[in-house]
BATORNU-671017 format. One record per atom (N, C-alpha, C): x negated, y, z negated. Coordinates in steps of 0.001 Angstrom, whole numbers, padded with zeros to 6 digits, always signed. Atoms other than C-alpha are relative to their C-alpha. Layout:
# BATORNU-671017
XYZ;...
# end
This chain:
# BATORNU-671017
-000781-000530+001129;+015882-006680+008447;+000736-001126-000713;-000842+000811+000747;+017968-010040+007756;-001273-000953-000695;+001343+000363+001041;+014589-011404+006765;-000520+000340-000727;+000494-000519+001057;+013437-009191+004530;+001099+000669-000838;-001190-000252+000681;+017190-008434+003133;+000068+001418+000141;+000446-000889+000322;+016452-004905+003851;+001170+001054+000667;-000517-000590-000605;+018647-002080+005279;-000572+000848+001000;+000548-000618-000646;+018482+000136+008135;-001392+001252-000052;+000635-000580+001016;+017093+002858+005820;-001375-000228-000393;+001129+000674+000676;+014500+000554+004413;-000870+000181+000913;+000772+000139-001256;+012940-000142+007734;-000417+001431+000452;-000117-001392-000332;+013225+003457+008602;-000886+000570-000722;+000535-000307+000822;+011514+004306+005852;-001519-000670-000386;+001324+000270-000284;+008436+001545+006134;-000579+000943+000950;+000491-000379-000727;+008333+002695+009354;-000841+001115+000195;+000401-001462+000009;+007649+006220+008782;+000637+000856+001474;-000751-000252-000861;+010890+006863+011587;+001025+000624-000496;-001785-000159+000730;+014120+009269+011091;+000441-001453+000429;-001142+001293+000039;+016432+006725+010378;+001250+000146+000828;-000880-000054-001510;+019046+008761+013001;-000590-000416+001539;+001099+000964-001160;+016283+007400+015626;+000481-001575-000426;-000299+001830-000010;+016430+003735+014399;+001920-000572+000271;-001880+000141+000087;+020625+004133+014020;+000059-000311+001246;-000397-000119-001611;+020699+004836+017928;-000668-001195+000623;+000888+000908-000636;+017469+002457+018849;+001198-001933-000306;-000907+001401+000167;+019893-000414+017167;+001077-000445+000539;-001408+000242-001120;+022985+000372+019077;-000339+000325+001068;-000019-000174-001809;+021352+000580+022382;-000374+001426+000373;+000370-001053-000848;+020584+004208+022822;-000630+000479-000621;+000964-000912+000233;+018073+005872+023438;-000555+001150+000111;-000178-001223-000617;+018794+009140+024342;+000977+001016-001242;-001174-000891+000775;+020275+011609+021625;+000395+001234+000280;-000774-000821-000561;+022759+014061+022384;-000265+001040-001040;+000333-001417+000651;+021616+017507+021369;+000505+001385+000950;-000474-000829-000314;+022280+020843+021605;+000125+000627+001531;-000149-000291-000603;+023645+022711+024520;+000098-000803+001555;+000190+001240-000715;+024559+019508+026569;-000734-001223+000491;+001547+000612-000305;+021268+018332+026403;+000056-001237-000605;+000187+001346+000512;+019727+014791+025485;-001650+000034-000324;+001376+000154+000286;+016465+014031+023600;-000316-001624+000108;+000504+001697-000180;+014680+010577+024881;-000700-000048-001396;+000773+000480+001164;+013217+008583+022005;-001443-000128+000102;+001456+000164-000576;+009294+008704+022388;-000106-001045-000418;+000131+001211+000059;+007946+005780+022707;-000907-000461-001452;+000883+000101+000931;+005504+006591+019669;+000893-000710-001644;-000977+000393+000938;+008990+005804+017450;-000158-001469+000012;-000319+000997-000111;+009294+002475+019013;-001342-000934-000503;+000834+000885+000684;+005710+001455+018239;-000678-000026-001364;-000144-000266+001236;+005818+002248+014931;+001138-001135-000641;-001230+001013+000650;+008948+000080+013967;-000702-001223+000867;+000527+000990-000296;+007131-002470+015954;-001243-000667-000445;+001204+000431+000720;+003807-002329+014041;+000516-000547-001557;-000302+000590+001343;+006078-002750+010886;+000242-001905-000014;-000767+001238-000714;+008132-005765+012234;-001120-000786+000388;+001188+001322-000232;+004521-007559+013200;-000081-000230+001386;+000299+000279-001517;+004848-007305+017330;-000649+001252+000208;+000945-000625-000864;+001742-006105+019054;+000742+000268+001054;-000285-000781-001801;+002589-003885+021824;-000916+000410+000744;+001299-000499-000868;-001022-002690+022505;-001495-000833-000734;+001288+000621+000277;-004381-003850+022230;-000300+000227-001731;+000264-000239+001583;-005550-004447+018235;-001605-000073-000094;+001936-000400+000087;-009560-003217+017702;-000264-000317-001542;+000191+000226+001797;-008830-004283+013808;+000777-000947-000445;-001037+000653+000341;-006869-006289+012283;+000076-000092-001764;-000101-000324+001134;-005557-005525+008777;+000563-001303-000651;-000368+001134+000774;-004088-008857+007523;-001346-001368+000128;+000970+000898+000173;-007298-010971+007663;-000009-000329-001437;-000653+000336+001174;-007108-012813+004824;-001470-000539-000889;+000565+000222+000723;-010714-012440+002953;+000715-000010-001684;-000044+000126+001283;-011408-013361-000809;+001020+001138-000887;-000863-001503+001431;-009925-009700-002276;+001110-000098+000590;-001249-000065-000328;-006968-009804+000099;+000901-001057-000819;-000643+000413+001245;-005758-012996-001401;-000192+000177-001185;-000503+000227+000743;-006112-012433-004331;+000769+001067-000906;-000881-000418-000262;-004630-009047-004079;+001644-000166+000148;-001169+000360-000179;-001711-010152-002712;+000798-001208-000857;-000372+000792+000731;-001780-013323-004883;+000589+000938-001677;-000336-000521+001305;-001392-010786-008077;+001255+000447+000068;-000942-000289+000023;+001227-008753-006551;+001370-000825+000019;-001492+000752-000261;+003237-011814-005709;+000652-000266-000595;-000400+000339+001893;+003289-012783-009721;+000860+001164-000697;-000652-000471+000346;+003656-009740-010841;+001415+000936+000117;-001593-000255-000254;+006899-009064-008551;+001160-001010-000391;-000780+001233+000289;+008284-012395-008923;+000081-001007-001108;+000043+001434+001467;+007080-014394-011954;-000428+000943-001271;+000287-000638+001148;+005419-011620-014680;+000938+000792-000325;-001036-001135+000122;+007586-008663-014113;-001183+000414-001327;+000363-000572+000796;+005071-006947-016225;-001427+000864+000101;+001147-001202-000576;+002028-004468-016453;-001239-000571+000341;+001193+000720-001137;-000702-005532-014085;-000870+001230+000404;+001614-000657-000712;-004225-003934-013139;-000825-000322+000218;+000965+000384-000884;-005843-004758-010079;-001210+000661+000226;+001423-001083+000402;-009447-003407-010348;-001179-000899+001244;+000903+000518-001532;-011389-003753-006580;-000617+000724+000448;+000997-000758-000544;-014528-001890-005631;+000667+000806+001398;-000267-001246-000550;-014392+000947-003201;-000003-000792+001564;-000124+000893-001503;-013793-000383+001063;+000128-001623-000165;-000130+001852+000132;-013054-004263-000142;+001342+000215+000353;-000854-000069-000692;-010015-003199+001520;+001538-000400-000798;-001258-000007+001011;-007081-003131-001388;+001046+001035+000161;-001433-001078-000186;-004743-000347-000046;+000750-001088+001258;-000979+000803-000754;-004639-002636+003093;+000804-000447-000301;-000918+001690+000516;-003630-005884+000950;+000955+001055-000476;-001117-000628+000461;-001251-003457-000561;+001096+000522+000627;-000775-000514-001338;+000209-001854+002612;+000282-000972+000591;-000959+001345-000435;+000889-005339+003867;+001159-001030-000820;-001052+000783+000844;+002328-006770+000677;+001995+001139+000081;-001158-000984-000333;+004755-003655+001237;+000751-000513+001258;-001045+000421-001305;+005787-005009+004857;+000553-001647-000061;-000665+001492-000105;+006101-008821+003902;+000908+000207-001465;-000757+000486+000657;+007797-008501+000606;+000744+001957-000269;-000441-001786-000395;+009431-004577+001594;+001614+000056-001431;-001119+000254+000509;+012772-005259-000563;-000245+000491-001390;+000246-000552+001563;+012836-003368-004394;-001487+000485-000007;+002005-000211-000035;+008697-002780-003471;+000183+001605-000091;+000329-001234+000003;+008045+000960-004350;-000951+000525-000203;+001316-000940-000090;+004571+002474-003564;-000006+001017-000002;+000281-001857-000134;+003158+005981-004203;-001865-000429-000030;+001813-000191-000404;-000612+006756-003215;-000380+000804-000988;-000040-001136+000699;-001612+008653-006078;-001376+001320-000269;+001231-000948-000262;-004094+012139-005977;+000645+000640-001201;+000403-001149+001218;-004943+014753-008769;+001206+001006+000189;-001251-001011-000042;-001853+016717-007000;+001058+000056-000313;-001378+000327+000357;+000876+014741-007968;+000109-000149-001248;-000480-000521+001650;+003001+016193-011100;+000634-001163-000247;-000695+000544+000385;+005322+014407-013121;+001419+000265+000612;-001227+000167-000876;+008458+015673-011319;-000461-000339+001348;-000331+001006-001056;+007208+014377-008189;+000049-000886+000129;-000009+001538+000739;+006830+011249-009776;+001098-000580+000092;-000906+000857-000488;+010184+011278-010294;+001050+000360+000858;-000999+000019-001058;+012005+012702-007565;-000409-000834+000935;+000278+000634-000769;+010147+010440-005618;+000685-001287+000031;-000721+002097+000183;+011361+006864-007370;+001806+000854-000187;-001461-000414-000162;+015042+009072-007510;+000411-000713+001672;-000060-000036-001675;+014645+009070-003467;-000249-001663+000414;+000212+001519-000015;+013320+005636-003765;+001193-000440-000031;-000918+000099+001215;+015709+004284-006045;+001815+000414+000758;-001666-000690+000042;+019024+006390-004248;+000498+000048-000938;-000899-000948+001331;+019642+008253-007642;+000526+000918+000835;-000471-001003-000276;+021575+011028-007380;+000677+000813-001251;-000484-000029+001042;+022351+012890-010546;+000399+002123-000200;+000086-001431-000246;+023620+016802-011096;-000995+000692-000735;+001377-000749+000434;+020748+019221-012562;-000918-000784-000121;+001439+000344+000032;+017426+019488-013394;-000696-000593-000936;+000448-000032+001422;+016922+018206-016573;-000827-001789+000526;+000878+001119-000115;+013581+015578-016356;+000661-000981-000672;-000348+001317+000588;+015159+013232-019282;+001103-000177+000760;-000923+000849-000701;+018452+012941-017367;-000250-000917+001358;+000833+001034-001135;+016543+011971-014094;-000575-001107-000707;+000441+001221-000042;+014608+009296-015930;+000555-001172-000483;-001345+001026+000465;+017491+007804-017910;+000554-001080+001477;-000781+000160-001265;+019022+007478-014233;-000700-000813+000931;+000840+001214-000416;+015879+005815-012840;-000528-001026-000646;-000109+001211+001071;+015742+003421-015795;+000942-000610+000238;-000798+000316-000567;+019128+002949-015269;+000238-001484+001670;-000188+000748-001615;+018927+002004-011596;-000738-000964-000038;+000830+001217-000365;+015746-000320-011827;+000722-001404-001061;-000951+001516+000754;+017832-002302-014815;+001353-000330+000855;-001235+000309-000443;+020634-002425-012930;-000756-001211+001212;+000512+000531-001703;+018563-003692-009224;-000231-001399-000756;+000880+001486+000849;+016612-006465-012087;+001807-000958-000017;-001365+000501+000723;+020513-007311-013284;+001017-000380+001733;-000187+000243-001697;+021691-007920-009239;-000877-001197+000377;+000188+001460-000546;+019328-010975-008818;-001633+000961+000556;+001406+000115-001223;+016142-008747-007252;-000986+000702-001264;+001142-000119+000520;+012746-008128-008316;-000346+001485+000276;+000466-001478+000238;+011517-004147-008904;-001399-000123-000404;+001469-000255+000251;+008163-003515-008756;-000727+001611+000591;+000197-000557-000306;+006356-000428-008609;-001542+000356+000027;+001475-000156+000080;+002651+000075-007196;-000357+001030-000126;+000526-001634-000227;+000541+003307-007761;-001394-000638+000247;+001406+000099-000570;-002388+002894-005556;-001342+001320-000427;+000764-001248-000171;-005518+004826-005947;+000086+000632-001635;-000366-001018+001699;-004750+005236-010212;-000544+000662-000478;+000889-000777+000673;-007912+006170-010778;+000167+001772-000015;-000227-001493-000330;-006814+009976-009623;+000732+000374-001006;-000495-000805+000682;-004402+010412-011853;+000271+000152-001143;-000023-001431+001271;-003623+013165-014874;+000625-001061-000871;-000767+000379+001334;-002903+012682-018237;+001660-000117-000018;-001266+000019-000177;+000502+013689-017521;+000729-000389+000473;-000681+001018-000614;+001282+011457-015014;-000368-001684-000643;+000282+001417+000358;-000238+008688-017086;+001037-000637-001213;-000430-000136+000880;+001751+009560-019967;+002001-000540+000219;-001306+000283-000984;+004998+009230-017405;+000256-001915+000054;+000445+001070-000786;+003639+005627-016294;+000202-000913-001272;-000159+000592+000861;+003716+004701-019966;+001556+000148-000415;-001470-000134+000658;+007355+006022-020761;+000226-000854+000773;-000990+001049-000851;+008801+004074-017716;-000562-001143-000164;+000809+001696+000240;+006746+000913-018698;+001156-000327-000971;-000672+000132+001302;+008549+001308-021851;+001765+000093+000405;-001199+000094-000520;+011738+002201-020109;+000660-001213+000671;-000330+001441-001253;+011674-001172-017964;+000428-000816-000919;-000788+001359+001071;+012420-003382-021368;+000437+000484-000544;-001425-000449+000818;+014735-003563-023349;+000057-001577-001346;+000355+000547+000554;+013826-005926-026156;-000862-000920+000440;+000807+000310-000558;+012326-008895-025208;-000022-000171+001740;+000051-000136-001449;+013731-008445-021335;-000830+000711+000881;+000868-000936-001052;+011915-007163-018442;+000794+000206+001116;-000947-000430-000778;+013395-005362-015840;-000696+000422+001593;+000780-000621-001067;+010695-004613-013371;-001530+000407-000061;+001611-000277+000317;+006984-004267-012822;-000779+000518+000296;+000842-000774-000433;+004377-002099-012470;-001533-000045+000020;+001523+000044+000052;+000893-002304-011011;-000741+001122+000127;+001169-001045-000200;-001904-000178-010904;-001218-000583+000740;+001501+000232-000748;-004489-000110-008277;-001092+001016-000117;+000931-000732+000213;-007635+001023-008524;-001635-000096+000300;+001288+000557+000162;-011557+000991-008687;-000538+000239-001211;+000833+000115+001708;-013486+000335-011873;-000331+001485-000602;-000197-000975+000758;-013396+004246-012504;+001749-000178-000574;-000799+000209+000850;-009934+003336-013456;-000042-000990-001348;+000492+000776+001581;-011166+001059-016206;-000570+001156-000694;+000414-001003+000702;-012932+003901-017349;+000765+000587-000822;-000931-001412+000618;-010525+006384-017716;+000813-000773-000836;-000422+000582+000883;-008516+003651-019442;-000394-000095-001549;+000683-000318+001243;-010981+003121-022022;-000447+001344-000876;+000313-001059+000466;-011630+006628-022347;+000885+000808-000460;-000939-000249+000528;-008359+007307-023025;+000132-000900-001546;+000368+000749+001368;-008391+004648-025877;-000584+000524-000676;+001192-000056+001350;-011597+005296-027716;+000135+001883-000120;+000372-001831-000185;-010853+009772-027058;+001170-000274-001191;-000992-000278+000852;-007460+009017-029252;+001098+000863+000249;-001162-001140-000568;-005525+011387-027288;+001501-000880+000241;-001093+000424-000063;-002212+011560-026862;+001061-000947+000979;-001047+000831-000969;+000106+008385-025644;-001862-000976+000693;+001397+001233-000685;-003725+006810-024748;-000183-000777-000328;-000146+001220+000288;-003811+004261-026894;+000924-001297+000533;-001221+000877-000228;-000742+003133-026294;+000472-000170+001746;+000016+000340-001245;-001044+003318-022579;-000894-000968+000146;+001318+000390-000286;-004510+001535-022645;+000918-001879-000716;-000541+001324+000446;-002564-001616-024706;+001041-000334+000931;-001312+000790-000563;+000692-002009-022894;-001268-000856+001672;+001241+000858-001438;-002162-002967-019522;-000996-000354-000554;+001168+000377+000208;-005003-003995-020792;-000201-001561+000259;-000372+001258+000585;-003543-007703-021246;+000149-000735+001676;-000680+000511-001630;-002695-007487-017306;-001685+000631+000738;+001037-000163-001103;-006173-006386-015982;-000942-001651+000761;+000878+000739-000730;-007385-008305-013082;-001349+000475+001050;+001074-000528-001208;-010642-008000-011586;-000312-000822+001217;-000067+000276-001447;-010737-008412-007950;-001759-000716+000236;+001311+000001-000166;-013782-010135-006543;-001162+000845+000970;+000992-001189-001230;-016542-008131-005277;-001070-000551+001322;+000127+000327-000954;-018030-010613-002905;+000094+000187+001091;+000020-000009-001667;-018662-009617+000649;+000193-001195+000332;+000018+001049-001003;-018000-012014+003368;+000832+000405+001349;-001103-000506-001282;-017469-010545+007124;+000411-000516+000776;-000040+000978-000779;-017275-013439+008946;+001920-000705+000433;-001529+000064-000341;-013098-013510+008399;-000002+000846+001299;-000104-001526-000918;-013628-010314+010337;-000667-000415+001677;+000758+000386-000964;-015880-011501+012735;+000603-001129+001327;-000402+000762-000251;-014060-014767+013528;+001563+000415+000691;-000929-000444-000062;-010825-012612+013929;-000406+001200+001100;-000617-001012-001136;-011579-010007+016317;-001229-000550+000942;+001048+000794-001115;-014213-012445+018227;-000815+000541-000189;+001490-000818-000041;-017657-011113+017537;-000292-001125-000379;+001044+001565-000089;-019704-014321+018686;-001272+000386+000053;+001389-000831+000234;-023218-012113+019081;-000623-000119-001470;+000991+000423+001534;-025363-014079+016240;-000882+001386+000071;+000677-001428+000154;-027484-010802+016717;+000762+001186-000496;-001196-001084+000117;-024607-008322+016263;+000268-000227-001682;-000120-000065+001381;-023514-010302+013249;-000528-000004-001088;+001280-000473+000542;-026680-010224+011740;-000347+001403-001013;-000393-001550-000279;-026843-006660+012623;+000829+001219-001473;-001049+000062+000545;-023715-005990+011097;-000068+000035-001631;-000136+000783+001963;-024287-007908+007325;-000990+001177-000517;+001043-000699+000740;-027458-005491+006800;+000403+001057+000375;-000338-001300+000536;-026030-002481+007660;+001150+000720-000428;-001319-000236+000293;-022573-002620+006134;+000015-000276-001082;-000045+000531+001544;-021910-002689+002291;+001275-000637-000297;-001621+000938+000240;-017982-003361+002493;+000538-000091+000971;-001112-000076-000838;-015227-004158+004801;+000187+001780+000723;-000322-001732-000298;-014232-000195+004939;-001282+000367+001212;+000751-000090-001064;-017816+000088+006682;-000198-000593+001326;-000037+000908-001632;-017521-002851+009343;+001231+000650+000468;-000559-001227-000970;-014868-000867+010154;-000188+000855+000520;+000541-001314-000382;-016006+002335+010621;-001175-000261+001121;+000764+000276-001076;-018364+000672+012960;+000820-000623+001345;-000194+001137-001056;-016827-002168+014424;+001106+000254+001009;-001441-000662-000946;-013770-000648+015739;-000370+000939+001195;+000318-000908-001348;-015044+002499+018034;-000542-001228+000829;+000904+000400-000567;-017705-000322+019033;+000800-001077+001411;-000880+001195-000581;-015253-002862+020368;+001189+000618+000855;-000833-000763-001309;-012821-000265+022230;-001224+000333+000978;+001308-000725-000883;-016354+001386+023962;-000036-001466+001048;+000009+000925-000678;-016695-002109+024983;+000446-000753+000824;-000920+000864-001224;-013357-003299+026500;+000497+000938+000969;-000301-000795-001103;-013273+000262+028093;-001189-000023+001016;+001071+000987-001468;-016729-001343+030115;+000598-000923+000184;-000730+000808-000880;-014969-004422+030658;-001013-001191-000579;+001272+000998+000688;-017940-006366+028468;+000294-000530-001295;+000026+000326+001575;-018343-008439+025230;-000424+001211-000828;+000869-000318+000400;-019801-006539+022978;-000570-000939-000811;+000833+000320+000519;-023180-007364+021562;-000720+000547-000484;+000924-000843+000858;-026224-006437+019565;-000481+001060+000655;+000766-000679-000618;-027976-004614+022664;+001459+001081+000265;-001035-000873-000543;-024239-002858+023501;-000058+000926-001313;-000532-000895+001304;-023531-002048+019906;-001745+001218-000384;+001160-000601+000460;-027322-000419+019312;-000467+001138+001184;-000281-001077-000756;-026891+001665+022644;+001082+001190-000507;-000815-000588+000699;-023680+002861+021056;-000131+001195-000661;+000303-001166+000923;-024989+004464+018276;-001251-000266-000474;+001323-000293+000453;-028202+004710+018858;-001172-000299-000537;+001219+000452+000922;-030477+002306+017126;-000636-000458+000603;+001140+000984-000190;-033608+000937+017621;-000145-000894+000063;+000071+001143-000128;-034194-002406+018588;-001105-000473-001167;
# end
């Protein structure tokens, strides 16, 4: 927490832990006093959770999510700019399993401080949009009225910029979403400056159906599309689409020149050497063996 400037809260909140769990885990106890004299132990599933954030292995790792191929850096190289040096509208555009929610879910635990992610699906409205960066954010404002909430989260991110820290906000996965949340994405773009200042930045992740819908918003003429499609257009980066599994390989030990072979021809991205390589490599250290080409093709089944 004194490394990443972050509060109890914060951590609590990577973690995906109540934060009255982490309160107690910090002062020593681990036992909370509940109803009818009783005490609830902390499961241990709390503790390795705030420990997978924090970066200490407690149990065996069959994956490893910070390997640091071609798309990861340069993933993470975009976000680093546009938290710290652009402050401005950025779109990362990376084929489907080249593994860009990872790089994104890790840039969240090394640079956790003003970082505000949302995953975004076809379900999410415009008020969850923004009670979400409210909750983010710790707004707090009386009624319901949408423009006073976004005044209030305009507000807050100029204020956090005007404090010395960097505001950035990712929406993973953009391609999913609605006109109406796109239309949102453009007011608060517009909300973040304030002549020629910037106050905070926002990326968009995606796969090349979000270029689409970009352009198709443009050239359809609909409403607020143009003018969404210009304020980013200027910030699209395309990710490279280059395979190479051999980070992967080199990182969770797979020395079986047959395996990795194997492997290159029947995997199209990262996302798939996962979906393999992982069951294959627990099956294996629950025999007590390397695995190899002849282990992995017993596995699941293939033909020599």
């Amino acid at each position: 927490m004194a490394a990443k400037q972050i509060t109890p809260d914060n951590l609590a909140g990577l973690a995906g832990v109540n934060p009255t769990y982490l309160h107690h885990i910090l002062s020593g106890t681990f036992a909370i006093p509940s109803s009818g004299g009783k005490t609830v132990v902390i499961k241990d599933q709390y503790f390795i959770k705030i420990a997978e954030v924090v970066g200490v292995e407690v149990r065996k790792v069959y994956w490893r999510n910070d390997v640091e191929t071609v798309q990861y850096v340069e993933i993470m190289s975009g976000l680093v700019h546009a938290k710290t040096v652009s402050q401005t509208a950025t779109t990362l555009i990376c084929p489907t399993g080249m593994g860009k929610t990872n790089a994104v879910d890790q840039f969240v635990k090394q640079y956790p401080k003003h970082t505000y992610k949302l995953t975004v699906n076809s379900l999410i409205k415009v008020h969850d949009v923004i009670n979400w960066l409210m909750d983010e954010l710790k707004v707090e404002i009386k009624g319901n009225s949408k423009a006073a909430k976004f005044i209030a989260i305009v507000t807050k991110i100029r204020e956090v910029k005007r404090a010395g820290g960097f505001p950035i906000i990712i929406l993973d996965e953009m391609e999913n979403a609605e006109l109406p949340f796109i239309k949102f994405i453009k007011g608060l773009f517009d909300g973040m400056r304030l002549g020629d200042k910037r106050y905070g930045a926002i990326v968009q992740v995606g796969t090349s159906q979000l270029l689409r819908k970009m352009e198709r918003l443009k050239n359809s003429n609909i409403d607020a599309g143009p003018q969404y499609y210009r304020r980013f257009k200027a910030g699209v980066n395309r990710i490279s689409e280059k395979v190479n599994f051999e980070p992967f390989f080199e990182a969770m030990n797979v020395t079986d020149k047959g395996l990795r072979k194997l492997l290159g021809n029947i995997c199209d991205n990262y996302g798939e050497l996962n979906d393999y390589l992982e069951p294959a490599l627990r099956e294996a250290d629950e025999q007590g063996v390397e695995l190899n080409e002849e282990l992995f093709r017993v596995i699941y089944n293939m033909a020599a």
